[in-house]
C-alpha positions as a Python dict, from the first residue, in 0.01 Angstrom:
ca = {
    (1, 'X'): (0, 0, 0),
    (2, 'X'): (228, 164, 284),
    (3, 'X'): (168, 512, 399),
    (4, 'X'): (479, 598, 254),
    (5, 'X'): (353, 517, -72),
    (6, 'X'): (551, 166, -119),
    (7, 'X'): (411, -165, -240),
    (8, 'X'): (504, -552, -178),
    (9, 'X'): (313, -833, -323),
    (10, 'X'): (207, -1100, -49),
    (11, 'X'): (-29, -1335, 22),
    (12, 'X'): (-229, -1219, 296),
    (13, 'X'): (-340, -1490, 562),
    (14, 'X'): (-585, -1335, 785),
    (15, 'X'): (-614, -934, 963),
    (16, 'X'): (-701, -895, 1334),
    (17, 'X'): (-782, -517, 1511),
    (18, 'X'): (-485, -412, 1503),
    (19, 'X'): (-233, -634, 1246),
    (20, 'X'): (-246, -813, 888),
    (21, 'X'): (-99, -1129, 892),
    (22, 'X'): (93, -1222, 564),
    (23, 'X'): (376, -1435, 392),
    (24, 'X'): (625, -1290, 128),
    (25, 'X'): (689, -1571, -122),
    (26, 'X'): (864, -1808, -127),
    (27, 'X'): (923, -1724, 201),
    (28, 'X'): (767, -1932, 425),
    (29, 'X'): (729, -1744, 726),
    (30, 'X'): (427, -1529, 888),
    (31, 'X'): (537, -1146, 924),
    (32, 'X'): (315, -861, 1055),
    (33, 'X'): (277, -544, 982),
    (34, 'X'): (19, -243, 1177),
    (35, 'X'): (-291, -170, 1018),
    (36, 'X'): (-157, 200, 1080),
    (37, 'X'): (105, 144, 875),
    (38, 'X'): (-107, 125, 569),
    (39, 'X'): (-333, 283, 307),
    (40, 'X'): (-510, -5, 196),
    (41, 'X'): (-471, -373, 99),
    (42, 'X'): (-567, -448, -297),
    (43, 'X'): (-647, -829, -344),
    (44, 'X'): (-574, -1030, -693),
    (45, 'X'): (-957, -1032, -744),
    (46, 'X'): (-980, -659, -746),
    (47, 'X'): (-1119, -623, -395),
    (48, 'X'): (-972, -273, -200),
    (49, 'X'): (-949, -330, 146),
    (50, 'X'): (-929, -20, 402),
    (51, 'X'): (-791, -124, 687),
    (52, 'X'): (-1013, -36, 970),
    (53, 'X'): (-885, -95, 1335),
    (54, 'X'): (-1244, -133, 1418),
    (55, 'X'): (-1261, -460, 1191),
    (56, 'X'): (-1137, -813, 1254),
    (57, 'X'): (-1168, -1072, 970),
    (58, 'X'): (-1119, -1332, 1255),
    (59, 'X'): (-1424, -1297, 1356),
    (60, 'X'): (-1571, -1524, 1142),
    (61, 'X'): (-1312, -1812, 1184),
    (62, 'X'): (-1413, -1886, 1581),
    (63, 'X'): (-1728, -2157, 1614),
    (64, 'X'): (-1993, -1922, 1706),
    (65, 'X'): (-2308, -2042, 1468),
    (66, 'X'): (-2098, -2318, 1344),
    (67, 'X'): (-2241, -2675, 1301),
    (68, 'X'): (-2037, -2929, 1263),
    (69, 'X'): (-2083, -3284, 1175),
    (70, 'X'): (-1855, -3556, 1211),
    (71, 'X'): (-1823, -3908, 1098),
    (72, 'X'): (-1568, -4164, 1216),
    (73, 'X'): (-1421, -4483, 1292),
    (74, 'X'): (-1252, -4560, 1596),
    (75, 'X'): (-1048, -4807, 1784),
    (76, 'X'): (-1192, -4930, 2143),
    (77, 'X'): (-921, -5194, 2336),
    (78, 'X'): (-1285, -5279, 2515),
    (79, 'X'): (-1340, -5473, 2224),
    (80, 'X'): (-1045, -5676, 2119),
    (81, 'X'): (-1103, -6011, 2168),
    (82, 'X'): (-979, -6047, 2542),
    (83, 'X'): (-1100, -5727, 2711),
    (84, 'X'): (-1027, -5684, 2999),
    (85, 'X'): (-1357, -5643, 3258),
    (86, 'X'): (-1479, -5426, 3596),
    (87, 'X'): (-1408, -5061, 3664),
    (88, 'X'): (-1514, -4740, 3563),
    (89, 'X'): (-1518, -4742, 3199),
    (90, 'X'): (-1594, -5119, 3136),
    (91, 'X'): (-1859, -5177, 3416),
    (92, 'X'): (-1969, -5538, 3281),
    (93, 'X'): (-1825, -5908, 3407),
    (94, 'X'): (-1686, -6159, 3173),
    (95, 'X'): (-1837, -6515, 3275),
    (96, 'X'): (-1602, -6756, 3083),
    (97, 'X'): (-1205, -6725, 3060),
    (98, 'X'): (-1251, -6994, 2765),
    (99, 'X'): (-1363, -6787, 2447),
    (100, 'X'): (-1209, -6713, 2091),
    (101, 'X'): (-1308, -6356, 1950),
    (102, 'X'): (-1414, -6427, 1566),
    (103, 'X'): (-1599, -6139, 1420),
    (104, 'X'): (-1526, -5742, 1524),
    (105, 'X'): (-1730, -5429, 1425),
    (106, 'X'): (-1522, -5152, 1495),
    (107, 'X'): (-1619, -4826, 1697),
    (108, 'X'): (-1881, -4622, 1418),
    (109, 'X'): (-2010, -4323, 1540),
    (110, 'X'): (-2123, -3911, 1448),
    (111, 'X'): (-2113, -3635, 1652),
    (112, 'X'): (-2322, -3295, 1587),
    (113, 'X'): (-2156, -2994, 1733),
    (114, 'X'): (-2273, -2669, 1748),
    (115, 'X'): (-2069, -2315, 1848),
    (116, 'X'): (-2233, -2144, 2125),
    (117, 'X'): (-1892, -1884, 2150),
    (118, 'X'): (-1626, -1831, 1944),
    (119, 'X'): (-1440, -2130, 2199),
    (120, 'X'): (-1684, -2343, 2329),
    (121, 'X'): (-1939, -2555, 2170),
    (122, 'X'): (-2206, -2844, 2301),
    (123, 'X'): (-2295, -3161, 2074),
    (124, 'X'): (-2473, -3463, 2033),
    (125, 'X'): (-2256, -3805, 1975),
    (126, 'X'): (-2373, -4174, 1955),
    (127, 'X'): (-2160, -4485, 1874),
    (128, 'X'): (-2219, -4834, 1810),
    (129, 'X'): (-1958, -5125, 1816),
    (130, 'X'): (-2014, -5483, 1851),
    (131, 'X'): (-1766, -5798, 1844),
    (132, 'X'): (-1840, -6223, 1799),
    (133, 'X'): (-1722, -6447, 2059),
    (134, 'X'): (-1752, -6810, 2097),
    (135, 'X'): (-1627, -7049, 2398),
    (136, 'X'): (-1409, -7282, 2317),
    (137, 'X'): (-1530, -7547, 2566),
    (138, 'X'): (-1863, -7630, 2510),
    (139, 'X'): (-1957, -7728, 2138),
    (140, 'X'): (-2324, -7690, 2237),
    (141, 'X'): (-2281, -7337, 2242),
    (142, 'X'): (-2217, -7160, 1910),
    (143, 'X'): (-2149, -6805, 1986),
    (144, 'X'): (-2240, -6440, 2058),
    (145, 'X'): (-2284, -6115, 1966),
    (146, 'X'): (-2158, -5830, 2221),
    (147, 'X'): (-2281, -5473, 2159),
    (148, 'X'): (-2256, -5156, 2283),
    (149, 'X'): (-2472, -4839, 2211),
    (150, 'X'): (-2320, -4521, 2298),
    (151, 'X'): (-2549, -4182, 2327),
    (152, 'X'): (-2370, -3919, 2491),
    (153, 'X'): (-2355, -3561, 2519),
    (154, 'X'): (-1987, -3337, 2456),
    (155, 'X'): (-1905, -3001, 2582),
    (156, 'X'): (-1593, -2858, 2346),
    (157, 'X'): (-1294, -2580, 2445),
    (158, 'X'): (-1185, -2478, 2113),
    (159, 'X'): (-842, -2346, 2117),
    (160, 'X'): (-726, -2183, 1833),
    (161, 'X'): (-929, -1921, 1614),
    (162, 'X'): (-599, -1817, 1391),
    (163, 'X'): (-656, -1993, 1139),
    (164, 'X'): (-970, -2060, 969),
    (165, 'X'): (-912, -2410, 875),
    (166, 'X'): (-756, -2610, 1175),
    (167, 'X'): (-987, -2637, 1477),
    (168, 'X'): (-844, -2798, 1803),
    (169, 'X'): (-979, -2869, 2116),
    (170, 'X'): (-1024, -3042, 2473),
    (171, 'X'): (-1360, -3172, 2586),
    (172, 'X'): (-1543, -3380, 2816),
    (173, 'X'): (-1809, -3644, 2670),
    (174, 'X'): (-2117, -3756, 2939),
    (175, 'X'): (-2354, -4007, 2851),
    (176, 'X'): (-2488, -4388, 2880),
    (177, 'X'): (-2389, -4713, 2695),
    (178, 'X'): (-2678, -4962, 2606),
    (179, 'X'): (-2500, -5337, 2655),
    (180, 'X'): (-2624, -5641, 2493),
    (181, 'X'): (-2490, -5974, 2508),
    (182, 'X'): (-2734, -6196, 2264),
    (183, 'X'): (-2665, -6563, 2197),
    (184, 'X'): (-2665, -6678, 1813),
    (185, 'X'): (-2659, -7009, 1686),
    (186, 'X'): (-2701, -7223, 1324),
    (187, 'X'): (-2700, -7573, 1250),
    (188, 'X'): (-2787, -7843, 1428),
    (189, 'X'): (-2721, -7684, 1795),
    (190, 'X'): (-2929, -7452, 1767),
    (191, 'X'): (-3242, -7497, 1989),
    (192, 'X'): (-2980, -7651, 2219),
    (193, 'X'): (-2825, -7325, 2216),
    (194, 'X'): (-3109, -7092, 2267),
    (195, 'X'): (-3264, -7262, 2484),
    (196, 'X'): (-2955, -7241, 2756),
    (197, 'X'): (-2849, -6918, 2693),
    (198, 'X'): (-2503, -6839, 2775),
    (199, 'X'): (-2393, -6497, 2837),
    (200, 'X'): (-2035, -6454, 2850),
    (201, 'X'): (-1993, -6040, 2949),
    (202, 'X'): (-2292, -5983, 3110),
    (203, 'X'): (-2514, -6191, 3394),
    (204, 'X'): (-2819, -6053, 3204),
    (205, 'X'): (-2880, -5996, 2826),
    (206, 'X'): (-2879, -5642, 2863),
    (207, 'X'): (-2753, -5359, 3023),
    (208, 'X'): (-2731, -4976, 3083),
    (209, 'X'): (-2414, -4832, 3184),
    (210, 'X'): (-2274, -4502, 3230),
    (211, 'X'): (-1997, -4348, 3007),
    (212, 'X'): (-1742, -4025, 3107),
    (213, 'X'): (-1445, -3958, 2836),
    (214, 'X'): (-1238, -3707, 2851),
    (215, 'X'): (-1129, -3617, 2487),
    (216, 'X'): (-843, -3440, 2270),
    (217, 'X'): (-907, -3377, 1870),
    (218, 'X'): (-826, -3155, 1577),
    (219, 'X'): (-1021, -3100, 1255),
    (220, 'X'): (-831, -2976, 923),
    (221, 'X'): (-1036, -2847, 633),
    (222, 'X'): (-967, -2828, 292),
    (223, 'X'): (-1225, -2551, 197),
    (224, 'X'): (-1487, -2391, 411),
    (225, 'X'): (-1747, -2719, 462),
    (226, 'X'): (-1492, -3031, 404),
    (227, 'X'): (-1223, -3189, 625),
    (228, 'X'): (-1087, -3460, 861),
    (229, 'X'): (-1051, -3487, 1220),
    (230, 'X'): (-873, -3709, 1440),
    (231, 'X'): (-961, -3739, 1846),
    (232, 'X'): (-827, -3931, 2137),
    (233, 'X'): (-990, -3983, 2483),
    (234, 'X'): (-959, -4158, 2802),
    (235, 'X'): (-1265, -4346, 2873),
    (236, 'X'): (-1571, -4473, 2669),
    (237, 'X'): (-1658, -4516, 2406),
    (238, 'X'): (-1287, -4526, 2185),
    (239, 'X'): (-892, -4487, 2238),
    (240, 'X'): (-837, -4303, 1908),
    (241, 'X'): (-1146, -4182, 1623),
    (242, 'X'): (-1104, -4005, 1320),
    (243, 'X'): (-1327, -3967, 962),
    (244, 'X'): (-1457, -3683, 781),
    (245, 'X'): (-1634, -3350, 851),
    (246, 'X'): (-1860, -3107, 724),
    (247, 'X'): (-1882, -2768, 853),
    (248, 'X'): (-2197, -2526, 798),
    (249, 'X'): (-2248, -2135, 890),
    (250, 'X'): (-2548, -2117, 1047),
    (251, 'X'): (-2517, -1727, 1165),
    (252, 'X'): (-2254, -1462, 1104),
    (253, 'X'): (-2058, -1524, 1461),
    (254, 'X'): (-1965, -1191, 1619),
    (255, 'X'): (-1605, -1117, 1767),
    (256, 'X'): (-1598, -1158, 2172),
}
């Protein structure tokens, strides 16, 4: 209700210190209107709301106390069949220009994030992808499996707290990637085949790598605890990720 005594029906989005946020239907546009303006704001389920300038119901919506799980599948052009080898981000040589790529896991990984401010959060992430490769040359060789562990650590800017169901933000991912290029073999080749191992990414069977990404993503719920997120980045582990997450309160977050 207005101070002048007047009513309007609305939906009411969200109310910062000093304005409530709201759409008239059908009209799909956000107005305003000054908490000074008003007497009070009555929801459908009864509630009376006072508005007090000293209140902000966006203070709950940032991703202080927040934990945040995700998991996702993502697309890695590391692991396509003819990657391409050396540098920064793919740090392991290919020994044989003569292969055919058979099998491919894609990029399956999970991140835990947790809101340290209303804007910035840490998290744990670890990935695992793997492909099947097999030279085309020598029939003595069957074939084998590449793999890559990812374990990193992410550090999150979270951009917009305006809306309590749409999260995006700009990040930087640190962390290591655990190679492993293992021959496999069946049938009648195969003591042949384990016996001369042939490794066609790496010089050794294993390997441990760093990994730097620099990431962009955005998460869209559907209630308070369910959504979907989708993330690019430049660097390791994936081009593009998305899947599902789950979001859980763990303290009441405070305005900053």
């Amino acid at each position: 209700m207005f101070n002048v005594g007047s009513k309007i029906r609305v939906k009411v989005l969200y109310v910062d210190k000093l304005k409530v946020y709201f759409k008239e239907p059908p009209d799909k546009d956000i107005e305003t209107v000054n908490k000074t303006e008003l007497t009070d704001i009555k929801y459908a389920n009864g509630f009376v709301y006072s508005p007090d300038l000293n209140q902000d119901s966006l203070m709950n919506h940032g991703q202080k106390g927040h934990l945040v799980i995700n998991i996702g599948v993502g697309y890695s052009p590391e692991f396509d069949g003819d990657v391409g080898f050396g540098g920064l981000f793919f740090p392991v040589q290919r020994n044989s220009e003569y292969f055919s790529c058979y099998s491919i896991i894609p990029n399956i990984g999970g991140t835990v994030d947790y809101g340290l401010t209303q804007k910035s959060s840490i998290g744990l992430a670890v990935s695992y992808q793997s492909e099947v490769v097999q030279d085309n040359d020598y029939s003595f060789l069957n074939a084998n499996k590449i793999s890559r562990t990812n374990f990193a650590v992410r550090f999150l800017k979270h951009l917009n707290k305006r809306h309590p169901n749409f999260d995006n933000y700009f990040g930087l991912r640190v962390g290591c990637s655990y190679w492993v290029d293992k021959p496999i073999s069946s049938g009648e080749n195969q003591n042949l085949a384990v016996s001369i191992p042939f490794y066609y990414f790496l010089e050794t069977p294993n390997s441990l790598v760093p990994s730097i990404q620099f990431l962009f993503g955005m998460r869209f719920y559907f209630n308070d605890t369910i959504g979907i997120h989708i993330e690019a980045g430049i660097g390791s582990p994936y081009l593009v990720e998305s899947g599902i997450s789950f979001r859980f309160k763990t303290q009441k977050g405070k305005a900053n």
